[in-house]
N, C-alpha and C positions, 0 to 999 in steps of 0.2 A: 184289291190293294189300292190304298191312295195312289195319287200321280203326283209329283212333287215340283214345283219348280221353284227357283230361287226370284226374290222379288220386291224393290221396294213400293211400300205403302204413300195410298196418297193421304195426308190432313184432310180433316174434314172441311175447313173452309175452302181448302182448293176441289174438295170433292163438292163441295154445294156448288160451285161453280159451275162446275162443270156439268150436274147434274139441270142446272139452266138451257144445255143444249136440247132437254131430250122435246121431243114433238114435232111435229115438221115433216117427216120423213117416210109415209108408210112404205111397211112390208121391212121397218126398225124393229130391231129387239132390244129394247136398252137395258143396258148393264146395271142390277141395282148398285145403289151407291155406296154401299159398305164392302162393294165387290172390285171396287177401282184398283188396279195396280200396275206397275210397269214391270215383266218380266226381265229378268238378268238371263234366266238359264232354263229351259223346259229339259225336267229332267223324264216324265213319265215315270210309266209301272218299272221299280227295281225291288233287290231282294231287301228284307229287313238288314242284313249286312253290309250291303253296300249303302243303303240309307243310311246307316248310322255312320259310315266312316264318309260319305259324304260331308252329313251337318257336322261334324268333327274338324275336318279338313274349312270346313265355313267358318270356324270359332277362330281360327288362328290367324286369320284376316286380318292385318289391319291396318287399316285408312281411314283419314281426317273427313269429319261431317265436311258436308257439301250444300250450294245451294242450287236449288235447279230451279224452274217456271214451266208455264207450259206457255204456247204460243201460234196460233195456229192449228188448223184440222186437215185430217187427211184420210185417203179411202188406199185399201186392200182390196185388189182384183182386177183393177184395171177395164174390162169390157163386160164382165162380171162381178161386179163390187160386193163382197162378202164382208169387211167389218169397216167401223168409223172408227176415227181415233184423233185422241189430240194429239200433239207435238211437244217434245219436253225441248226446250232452251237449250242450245248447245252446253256440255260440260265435262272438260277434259277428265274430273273424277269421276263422273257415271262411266265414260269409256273406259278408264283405267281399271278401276272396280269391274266391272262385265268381264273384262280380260283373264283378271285376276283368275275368278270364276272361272271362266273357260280352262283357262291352265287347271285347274285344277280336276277339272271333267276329263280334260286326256292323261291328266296323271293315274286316274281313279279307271281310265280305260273305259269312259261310258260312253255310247254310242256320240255320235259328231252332230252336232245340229247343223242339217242341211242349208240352213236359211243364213242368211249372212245376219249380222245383229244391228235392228233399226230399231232404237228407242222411239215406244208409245205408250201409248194409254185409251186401252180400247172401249170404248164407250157405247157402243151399239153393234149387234149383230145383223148382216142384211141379209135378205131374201128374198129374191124377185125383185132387184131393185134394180129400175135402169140406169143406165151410168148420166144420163142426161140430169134425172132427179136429185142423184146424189152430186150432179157436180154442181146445180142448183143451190143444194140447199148448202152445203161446201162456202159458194161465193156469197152466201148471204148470210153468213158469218164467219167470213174472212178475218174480222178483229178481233175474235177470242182470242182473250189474254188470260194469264193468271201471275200475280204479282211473285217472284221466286219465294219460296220456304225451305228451311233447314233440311234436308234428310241426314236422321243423326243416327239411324238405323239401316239394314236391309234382314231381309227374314226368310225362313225356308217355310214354303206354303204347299200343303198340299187341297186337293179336290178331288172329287167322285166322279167315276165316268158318267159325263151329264149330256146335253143338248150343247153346255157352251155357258159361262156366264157365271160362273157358279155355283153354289158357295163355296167359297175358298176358306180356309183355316190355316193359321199362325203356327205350325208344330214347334219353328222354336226362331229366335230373334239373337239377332246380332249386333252390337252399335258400334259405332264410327266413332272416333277419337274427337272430341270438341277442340275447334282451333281456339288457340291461347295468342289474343293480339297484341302487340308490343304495348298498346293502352294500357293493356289490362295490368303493366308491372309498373308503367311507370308512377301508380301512387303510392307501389312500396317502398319501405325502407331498403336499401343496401342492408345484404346478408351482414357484414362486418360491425354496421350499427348497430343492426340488433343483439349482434353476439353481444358487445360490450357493453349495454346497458344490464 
């Protein structure tokens, strides 16, 4: 049975970007680059029933696109460093959005994710990596950036029990509401004008 989690996608130009980090670092497994994503929600092995009123419960969502960036890299493990990852730009809609998610996992009664929620984007797997290497290679590329882009989407992804990494698939897609900015009216007509002509 797939493993499902909730997730958004990175663009490709922020994934080339990012795919600029890889080398440097043995005992890396890097993330192919159609595989980049930020998890919302690790939901795991559930039944076809519960999957489905999951993504169901995803469809009724709804929240205004958002912009995020990345900024910055960071290591998982601490004295044992097991993944790399970039940093997404602070953004009170990806927390609100995650929440949302969540709420809806303990409505659905699915198990609690033990981990508190630290927006990433994990780009390399490690192994045998000393922490001195990774904090090396960390500091000498300290000024990864990536310019913010829209997320006008988030999507329910599943994967195959794998090593890690993996390929991941799209089962179904959700979008976000496009902001409407005060610009964007002020070169209409008044409703009332147009009635009367």
């Amino acid at each position: 049975m797939p493993r499902l989690f909730a997730a958004i996608e990175i663009p490709h130009n922020a994934a080339m970007s990012l795919s600029l980090l890889r080398g440097g670092l043995p005992g890396a497994r890097w993330i192919d680059i159609e595989n980049y994503h930020l998890t919302l929600r690790f939901i795991g092995d559930v039944e076809h029933h519960v999957a489905d009123e999951f993504a169901d419960a995803l469809g009724r969502i709804r929240r205004f696109e958002f912009k995020m960036g990345l900024s910055g890299l960071g290591c998982f493990g601490g004295k044992k460093p097991h993944s790399l990852f970039a940093v997404p730009t602070a953004s009170p809609d990806l927390i609100e959005l995650q929440a949302e998610i969540e709420r809806i996992c303990q409505r659905l009664r699915l198990p609690a994710d033990p981990r508190k929620f630290t927006p990433h984007v994990t780009i390399a797997r490690l192994r045998n990596v000393q922490p001195e290497m990774a904090a090396r290679y960390l500091s000498s590329r300290g000024n990864f950036h990536v310019p913010p882009f829209t997320v006008g989407r988030f999507v329910l992804m599943s994967s195959r029990e794998s090593v890690g990494g993996g390929p991941y698939i799209v089962e179904d897609s959700y979008p976000l509401t496009p902001r409407v900015s005060a610009a964007s009216f002020s070169n209409r007509e008044p409703a009332a004008a147009r009635i009367i002509r």
